[in-house]
C-alpha positions in Angstrom: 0.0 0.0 0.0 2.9 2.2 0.7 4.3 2.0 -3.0 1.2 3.6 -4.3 2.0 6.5 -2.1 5.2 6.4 -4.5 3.7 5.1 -7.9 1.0 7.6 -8.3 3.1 10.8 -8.5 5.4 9.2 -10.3 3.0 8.1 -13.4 1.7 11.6 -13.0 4.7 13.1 -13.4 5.0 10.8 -16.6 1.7 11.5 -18.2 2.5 15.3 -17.8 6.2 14.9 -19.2 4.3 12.7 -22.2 1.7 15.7 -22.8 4.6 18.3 -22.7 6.8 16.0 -25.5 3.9 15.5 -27.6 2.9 18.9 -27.3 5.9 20.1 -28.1 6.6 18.2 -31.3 3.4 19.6 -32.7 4.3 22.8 -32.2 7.4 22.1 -33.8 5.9 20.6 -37.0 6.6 17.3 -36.3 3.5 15.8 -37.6 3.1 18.5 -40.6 3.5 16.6 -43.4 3.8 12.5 -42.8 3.7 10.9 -46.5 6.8 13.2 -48.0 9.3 11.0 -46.9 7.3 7.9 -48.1 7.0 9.3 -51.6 10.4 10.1 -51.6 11.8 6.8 -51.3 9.1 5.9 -54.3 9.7 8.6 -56.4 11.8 7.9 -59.8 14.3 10.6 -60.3 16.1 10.0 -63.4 17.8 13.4 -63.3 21.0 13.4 -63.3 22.8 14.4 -60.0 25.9 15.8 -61.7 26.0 17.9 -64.6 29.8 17.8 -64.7 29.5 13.9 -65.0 26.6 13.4 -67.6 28.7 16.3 -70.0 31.7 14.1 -69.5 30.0 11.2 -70.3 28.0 12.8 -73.4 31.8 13.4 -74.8 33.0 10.3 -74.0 29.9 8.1 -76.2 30.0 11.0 -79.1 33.6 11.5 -79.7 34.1 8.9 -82.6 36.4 5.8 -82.3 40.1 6.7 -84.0 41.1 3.1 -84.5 37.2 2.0 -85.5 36.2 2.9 -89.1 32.3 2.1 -90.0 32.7 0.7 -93.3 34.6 -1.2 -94.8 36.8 -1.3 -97.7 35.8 -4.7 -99.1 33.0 -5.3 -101.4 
């Protein structure tokens, strides 16, 4: 019987510690927008990341082969 003289105060001190996190994440914006990061995982981005890298790739496949000659001589 003596422990409940400890256990209540303690679980309310632990409801109102809950209520203040939760209240302050919403005021934060914690719960603003919940499916952005879902779609983001989802979402095809075929973009390039690098523009540097694409142009040097673009130059490598155009430049034309030196040693590599697309027709041939023989009948």
């Amino acid at each position: 019987m003596e422990s409940l003289y400890l256990l209540i105060p303690l679980s309310v001190i632990l409801v109102f510690g809950i209520l203040l996190v939760f209240a302050w994440s919403l005021g934060s914006g914690q719960f603003d927008d919940l499916e952005a990061q879902g779609r983001t995982v989802v979402d095809d981005d075929d973009s390039p990341k690098n523009d540097v890298a694409l142009s040097t790739l673009a130059a490598a496949t155009l430049t034309p082969d030196s040693g590599h000659c697309a027709k041939s001589s023989k009948p």
